[in-house]
FIDOMAR-544346 format. One record per residue (C-alpha): x negated, y negated, z; residue in one letter; residue number from 1; chain. Coordinates in nm, 4 decimals. Example, Ala and Ser with C-alpha at 12.3 -4.5 7.8 and 13.67 -1.06 7.14 Angstrom:
// FIDOMAR-544346
<node <-1.2300 0.4500 0.7800> "a" 1 "A">
<node <-1.3670 0.1060 0.7140> "s" 2 "A">
// end
This chain:
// FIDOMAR-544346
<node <0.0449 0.5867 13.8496> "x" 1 "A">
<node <-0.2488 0.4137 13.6033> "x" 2 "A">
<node <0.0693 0.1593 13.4725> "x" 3 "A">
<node <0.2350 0.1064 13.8191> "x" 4 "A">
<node <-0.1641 0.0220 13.9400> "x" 5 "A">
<node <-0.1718 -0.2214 13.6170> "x" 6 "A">
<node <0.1469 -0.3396 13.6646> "x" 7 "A">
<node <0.0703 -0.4408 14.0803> "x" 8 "A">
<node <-0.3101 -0.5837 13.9232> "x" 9 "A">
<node <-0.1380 -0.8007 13.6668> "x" 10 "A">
<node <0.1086 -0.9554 13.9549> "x" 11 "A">
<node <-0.1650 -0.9966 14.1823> "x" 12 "A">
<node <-0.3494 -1.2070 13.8950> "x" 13 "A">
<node <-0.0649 -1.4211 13.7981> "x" 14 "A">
<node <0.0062 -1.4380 14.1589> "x" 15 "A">
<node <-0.3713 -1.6490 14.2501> "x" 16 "A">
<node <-0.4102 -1.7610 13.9549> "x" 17 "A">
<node <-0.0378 -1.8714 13.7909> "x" 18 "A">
<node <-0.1208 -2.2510 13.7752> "x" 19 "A">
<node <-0.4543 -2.1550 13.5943> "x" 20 "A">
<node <-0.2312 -1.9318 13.3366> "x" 21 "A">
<node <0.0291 -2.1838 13.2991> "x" 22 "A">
<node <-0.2267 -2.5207 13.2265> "x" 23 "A">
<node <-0.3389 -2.2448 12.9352> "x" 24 "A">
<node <0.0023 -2.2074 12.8570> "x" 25 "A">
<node <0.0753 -2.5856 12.8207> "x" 26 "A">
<node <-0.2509 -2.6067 12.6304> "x" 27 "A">
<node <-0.2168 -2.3314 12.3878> "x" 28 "A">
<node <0.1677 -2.4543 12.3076> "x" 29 "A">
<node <0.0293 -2.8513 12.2733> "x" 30 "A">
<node <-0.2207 -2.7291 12.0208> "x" 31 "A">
<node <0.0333 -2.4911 11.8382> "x" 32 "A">
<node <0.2453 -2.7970 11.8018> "x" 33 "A">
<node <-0.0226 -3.0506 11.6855> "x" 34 "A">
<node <-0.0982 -2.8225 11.4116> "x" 35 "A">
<node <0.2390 -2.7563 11.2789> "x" 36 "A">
<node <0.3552 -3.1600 11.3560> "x" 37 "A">
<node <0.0575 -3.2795 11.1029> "x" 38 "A">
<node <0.1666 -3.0127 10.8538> "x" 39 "A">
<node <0.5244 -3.1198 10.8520> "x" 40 "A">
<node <0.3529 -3.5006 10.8592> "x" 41 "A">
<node <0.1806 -3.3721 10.5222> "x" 42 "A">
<node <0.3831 -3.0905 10.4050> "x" 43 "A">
<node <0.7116 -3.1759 10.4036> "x" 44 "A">
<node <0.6667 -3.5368 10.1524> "x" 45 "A">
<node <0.4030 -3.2901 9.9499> "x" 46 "A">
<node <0.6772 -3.0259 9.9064> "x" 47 "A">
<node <0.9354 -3.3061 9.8250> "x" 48 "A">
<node <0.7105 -3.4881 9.5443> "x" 49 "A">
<node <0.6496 -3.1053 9.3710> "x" 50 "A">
<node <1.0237 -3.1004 9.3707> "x" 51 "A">
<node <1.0384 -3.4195 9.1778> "x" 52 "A">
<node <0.7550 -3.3133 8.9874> "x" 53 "A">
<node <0.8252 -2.9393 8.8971> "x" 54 "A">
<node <0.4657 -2.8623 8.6652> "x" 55 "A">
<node <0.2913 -2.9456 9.0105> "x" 56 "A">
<node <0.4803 -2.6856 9.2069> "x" 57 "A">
<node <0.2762 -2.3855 9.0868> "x" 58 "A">
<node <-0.0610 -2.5350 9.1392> "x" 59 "A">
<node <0.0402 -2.6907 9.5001> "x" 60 "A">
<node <0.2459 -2.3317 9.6624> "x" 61 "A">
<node <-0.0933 -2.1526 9.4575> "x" 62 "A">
<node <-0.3578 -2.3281 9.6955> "x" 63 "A">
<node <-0.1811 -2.3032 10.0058> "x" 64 "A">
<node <-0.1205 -1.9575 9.9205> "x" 65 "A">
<node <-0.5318 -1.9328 9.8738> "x" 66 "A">
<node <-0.5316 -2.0680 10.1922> "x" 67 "A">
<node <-0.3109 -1.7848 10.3650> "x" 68 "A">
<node <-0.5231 -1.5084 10.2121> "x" 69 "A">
<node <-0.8730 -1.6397 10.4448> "x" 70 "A">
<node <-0.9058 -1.4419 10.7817> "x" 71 "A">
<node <-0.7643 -1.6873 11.0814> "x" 72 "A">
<node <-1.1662 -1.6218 11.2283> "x" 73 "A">
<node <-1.2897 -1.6867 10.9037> "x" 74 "A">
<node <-1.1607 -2.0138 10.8906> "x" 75 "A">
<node <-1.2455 -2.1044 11.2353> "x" 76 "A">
<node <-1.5887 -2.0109 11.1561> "x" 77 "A">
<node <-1.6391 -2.2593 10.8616> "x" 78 "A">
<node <-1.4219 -2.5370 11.0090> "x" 79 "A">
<node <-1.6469 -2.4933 11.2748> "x" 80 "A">
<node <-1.9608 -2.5777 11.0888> "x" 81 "A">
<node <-1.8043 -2.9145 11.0178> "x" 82 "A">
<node <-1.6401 -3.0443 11.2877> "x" 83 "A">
<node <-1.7984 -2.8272 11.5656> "x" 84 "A">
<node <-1.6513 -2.6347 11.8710> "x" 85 "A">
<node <-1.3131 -2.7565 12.0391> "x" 86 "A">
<node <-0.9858 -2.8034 11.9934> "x" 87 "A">
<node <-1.0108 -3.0218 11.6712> "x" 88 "A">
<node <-1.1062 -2.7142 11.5086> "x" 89 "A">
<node <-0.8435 -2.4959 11.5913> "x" 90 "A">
<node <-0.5639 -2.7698 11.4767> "x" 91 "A">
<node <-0.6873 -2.8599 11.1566> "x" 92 "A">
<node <-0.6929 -2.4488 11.1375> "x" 93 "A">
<node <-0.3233 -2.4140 11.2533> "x" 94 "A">
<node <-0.2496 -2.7235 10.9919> "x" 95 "A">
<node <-0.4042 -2.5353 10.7191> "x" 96 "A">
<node <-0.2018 -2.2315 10.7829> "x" 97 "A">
<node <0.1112 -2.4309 10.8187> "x" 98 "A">
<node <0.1478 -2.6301 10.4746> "x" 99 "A">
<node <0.2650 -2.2923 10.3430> "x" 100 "A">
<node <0.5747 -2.1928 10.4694> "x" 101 "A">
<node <0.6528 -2.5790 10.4748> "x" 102 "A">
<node <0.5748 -2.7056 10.1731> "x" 103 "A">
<node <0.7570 -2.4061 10.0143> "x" 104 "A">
<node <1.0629 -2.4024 10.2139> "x" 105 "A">
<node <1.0457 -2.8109 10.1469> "x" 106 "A">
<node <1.0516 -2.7234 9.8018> "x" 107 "A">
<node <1.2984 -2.4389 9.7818> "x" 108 "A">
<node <1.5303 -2.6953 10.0034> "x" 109 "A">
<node <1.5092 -2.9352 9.7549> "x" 110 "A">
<node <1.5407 -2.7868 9.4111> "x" 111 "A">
<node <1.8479 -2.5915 9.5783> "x" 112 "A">
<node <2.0294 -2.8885 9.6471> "x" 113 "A">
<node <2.3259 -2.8958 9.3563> "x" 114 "A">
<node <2.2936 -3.1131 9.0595> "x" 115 "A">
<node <2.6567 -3.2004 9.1005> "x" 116 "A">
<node <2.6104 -3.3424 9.4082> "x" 117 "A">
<node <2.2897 -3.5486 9.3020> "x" 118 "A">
<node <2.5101 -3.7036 9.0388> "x" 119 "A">
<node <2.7949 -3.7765 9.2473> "x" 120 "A">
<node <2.5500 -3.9523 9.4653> "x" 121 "A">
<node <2.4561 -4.1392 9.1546> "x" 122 "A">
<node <2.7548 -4.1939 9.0465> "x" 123 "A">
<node <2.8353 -4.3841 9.4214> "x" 124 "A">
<node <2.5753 -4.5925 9.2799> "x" 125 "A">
<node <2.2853 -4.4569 9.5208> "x" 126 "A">
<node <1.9516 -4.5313 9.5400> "x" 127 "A">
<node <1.6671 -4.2661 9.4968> "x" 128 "A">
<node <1.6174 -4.3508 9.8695> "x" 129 "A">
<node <1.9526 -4.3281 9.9619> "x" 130 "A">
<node <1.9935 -3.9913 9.7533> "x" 131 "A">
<node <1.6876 -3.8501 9.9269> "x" 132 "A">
<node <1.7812 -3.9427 10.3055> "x" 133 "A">
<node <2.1235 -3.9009 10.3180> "x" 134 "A">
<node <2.2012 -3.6178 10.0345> "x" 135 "A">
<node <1.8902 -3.4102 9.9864> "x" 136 "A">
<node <1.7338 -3.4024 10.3307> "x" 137 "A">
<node <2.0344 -3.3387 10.5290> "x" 138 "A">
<node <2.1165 -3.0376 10.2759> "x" 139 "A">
<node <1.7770 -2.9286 10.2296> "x" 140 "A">
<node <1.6775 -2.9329 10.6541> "x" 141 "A">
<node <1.8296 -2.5945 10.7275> "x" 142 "A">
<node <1.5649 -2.4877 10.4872> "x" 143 "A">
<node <1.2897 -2.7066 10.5468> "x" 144 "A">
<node <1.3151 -2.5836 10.9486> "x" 145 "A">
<node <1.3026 -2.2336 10.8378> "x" 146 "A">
<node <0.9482 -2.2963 10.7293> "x" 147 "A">
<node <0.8696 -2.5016 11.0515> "x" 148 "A">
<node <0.9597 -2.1989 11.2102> "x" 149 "A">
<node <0.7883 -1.9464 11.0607> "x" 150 "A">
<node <0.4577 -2.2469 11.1009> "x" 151 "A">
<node <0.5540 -2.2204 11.4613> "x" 152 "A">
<node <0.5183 -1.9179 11.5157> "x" 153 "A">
<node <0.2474 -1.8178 11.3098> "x" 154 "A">
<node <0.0430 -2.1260 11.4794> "x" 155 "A">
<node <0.0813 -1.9572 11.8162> "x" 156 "A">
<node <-0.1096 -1.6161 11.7125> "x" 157 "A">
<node <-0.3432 -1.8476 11.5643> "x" 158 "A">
<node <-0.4436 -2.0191 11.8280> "x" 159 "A">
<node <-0.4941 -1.7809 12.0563> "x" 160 "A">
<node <-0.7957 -1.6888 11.8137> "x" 161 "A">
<node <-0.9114 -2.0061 11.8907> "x" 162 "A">
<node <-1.0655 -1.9383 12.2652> "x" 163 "A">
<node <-1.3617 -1.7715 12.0351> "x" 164 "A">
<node <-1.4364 -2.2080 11.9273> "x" 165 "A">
<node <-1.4123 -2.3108 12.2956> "x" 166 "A">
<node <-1.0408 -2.4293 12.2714> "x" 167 "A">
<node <-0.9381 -2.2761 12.5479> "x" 168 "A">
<node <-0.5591 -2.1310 12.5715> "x" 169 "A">
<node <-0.3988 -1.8394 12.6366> "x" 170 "A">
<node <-0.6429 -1.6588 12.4146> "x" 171 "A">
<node <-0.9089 -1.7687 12.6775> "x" 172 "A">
<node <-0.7895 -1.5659 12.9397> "x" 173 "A">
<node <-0.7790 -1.2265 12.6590> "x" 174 "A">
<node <-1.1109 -1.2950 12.6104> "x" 175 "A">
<node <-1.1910 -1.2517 12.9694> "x" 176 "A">
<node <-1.0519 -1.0031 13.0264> "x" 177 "A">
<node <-1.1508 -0.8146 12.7762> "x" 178 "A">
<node <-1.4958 -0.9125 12.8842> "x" 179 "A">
<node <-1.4110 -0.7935 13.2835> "x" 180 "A">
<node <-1.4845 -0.4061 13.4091> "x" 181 "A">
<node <-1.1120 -0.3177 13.4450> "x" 182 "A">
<node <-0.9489 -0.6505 13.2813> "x" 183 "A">
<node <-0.6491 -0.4634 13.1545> "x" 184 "A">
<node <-0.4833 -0.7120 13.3931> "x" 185 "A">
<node <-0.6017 -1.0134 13.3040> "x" 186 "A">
<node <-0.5814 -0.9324 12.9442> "x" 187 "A">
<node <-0.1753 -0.8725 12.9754> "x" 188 "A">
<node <-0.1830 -1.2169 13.1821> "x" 189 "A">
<node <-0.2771 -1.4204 12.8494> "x" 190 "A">
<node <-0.1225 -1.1309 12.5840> "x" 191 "A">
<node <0.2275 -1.1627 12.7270> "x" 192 "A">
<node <0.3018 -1.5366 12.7898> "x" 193 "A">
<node <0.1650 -1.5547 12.4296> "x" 194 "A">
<node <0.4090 -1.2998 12.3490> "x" 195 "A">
<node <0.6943 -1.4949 12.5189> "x" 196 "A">
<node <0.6384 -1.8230 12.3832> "x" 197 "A">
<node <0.6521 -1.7076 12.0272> "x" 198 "A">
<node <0.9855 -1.5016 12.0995> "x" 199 "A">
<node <1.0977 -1.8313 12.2869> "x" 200 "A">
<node <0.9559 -2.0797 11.9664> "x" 201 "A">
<node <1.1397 -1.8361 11.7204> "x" 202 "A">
<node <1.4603 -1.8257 11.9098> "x" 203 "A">
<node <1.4942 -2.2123 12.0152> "x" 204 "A">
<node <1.3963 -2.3306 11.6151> "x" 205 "A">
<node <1.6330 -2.0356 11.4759> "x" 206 "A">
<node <1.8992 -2.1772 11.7004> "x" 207 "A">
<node <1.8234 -2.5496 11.5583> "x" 208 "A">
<node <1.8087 -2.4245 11.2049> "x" 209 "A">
<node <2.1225 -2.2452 11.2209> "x" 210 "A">
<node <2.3080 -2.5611 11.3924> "x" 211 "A">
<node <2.1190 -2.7527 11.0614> "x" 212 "A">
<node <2.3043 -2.5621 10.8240> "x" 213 "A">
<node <2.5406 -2.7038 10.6027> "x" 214 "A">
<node <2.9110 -2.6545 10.6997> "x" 215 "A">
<node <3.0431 -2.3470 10.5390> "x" 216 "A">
<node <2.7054 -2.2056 10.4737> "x" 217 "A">
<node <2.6269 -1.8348 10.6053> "x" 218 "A">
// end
């Protein structure tokens, strides 16, 4: 009977407050996206120029690696100190935590792409330009959306921690109700659309990546 009575609270809050829930929605996905878009803006040249350049790939993967191992409120909390409360704070955060998976999976693309087929690109007489936009990228963007993917959906959690700055969100309304007498409710009201739009992210970019493949591959 305790669930069922949860179940009729938490359609009772969506119901009187659903266009409150889904403006959080729409902002916790915009900043999610920001975040990962300015990695990709960064990451995905960066892990291109470490494929060019391999002595550079260790040092590069290392410090965004550093950068994975620092608590998501940890990093809010020192980002904070510098460019104050708000939603700046939680994007650079979520662009932080997404040059990872896309400046590897940039690089893996790359350096996976065959040396035969570099040189019969060369051999066309192709420029490095040419090689890189048509040959490369197109064999390497299965890949490189993997990691955009995995940014995705890791941004998403992320954010949510972000309410704590003031960035309002999904993770807004946990905080409430976490923060109400009997908020199990409200707390399910910003917990499961989070939920949903990282099973929804992963799906819709796993469908895209697979459709990216090369022809043939698995």
């Amino acid at each position: 009977m305790s669930n069922m009575g949860l179940w009729q609270q938490f359609w009772y809050y969506m119901v009187h407050n659903g266009s409150y829930v889904l403006e959080q929605f729409t902002r916790h996905f915009l900043i999610a996206i920001y975040g990962v878009l300015f990695a990709a803006i960064v990451g995905i040249p960066l892990g291109i120029f470490i494929a060019r350049h391999h002595k550079l790939s260790s040092f590069t993967i290392g410090a965004a690696n550093v950068i994975q191992t620092i608590p998501s409120l940890a990093m809010l909390s020192i980002l904070m100190l510098a460019l104050g409360l708000g939603v700046n704070t939680v994007i650079v955060t979520v662009f932080l935590y997404s040059l990872l998976p896309i400046v590897k999976n940039t690089y893996t693309g790359m350096i996976s792409v065959s040396s035969d087929v570099i040189d019969t690109a060369q051999g066309m007489g192709m420029t490095k330009m040419q090689q890189l936009f048509l040959v490369e990228l197109p064999l390497a963007v299965s890949v490189i959306m993997a990691g955009l993917r995995n940014a995705l959906v890791v941004a998403i959690g992320n954010v949510a921690i972000g309410a704590f700055v003031g960035a309002g969100g999904l993770g807004d309304i946990i905080i409430r109700g976490t923060n109400a007498t009997n908020g199990g409710a409200i707390i399910l009201a910003g917990a499961l659309p989070t939920a949903l739009m990282a099973i929804i992210s992963d799906l819709a970019l796993g469908w895209v990546e697979r459709k990216l493949q090369p022809h043939g591959a698995k």
